[in-house]
C-alpha positions as CSV (number, residue, x, y, z in Angstrom):
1,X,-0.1,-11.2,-8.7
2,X,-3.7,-10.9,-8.0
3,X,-5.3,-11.1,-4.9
4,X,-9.1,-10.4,-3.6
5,X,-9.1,-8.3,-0.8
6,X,-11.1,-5.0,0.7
7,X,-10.3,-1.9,0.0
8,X,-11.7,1.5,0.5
9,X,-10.9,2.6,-2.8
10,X,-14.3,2.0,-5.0
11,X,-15.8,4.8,-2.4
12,X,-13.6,7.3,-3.5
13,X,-15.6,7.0,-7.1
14,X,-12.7,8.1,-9.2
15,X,-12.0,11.4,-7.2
16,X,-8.5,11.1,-7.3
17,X,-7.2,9.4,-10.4
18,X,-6.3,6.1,-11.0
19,X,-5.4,4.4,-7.6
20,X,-2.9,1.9,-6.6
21,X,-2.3,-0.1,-3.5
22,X,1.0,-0.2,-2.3
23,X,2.7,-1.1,0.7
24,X,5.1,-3.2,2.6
25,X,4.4,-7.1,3.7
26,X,2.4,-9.2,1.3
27,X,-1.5,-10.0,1.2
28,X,-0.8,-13.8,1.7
29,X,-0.1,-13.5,5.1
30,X,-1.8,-10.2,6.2
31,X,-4.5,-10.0,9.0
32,X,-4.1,-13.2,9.7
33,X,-2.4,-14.8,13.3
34,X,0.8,-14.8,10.7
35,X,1.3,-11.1,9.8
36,X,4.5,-9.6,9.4
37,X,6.3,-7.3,7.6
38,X,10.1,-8.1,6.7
39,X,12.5,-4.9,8.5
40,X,14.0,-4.2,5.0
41,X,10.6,-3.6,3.7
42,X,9.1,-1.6,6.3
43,X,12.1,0.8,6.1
44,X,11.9,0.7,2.4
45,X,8.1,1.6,2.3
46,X,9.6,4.9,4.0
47,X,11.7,6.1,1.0
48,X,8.4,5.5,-1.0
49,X,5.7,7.2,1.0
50,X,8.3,10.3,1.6
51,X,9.0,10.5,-2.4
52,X,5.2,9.6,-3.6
53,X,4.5,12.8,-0.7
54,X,6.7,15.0,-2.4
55,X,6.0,14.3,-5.6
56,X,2.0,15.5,-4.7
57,X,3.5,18.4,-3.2
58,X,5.3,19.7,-6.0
């Protein structure tokens, strides 16, 4: 899907490569009075961060 949101990525100019947002919870219901992030998904976003880390590491 396609949302519009902010992001801090367009001041980075390119630095880093081609970006992409990622993350647990969806952007329907974030920052709002209704923001949550399912427990499955939180502890999943774990496994990714720890593996995208490593993988820059290497």
């Amino acid at each position: 899907m396609v949302a519009a949101y902010t992001t801090d990525i367009p001041a980075f100019g390119g630095a880093w490569g081609k970006p992409y947002l990622i993350g647990p919870g969806t952007i329907h219901v974030a920052h709002t009075a209704h923001e949550h992030i399912p427990k499955d998904q939180l502890v999943a976003s774990v496994d990714i961060y720890e593996s995208l880390c490593r993988q820059l590491l290497a």
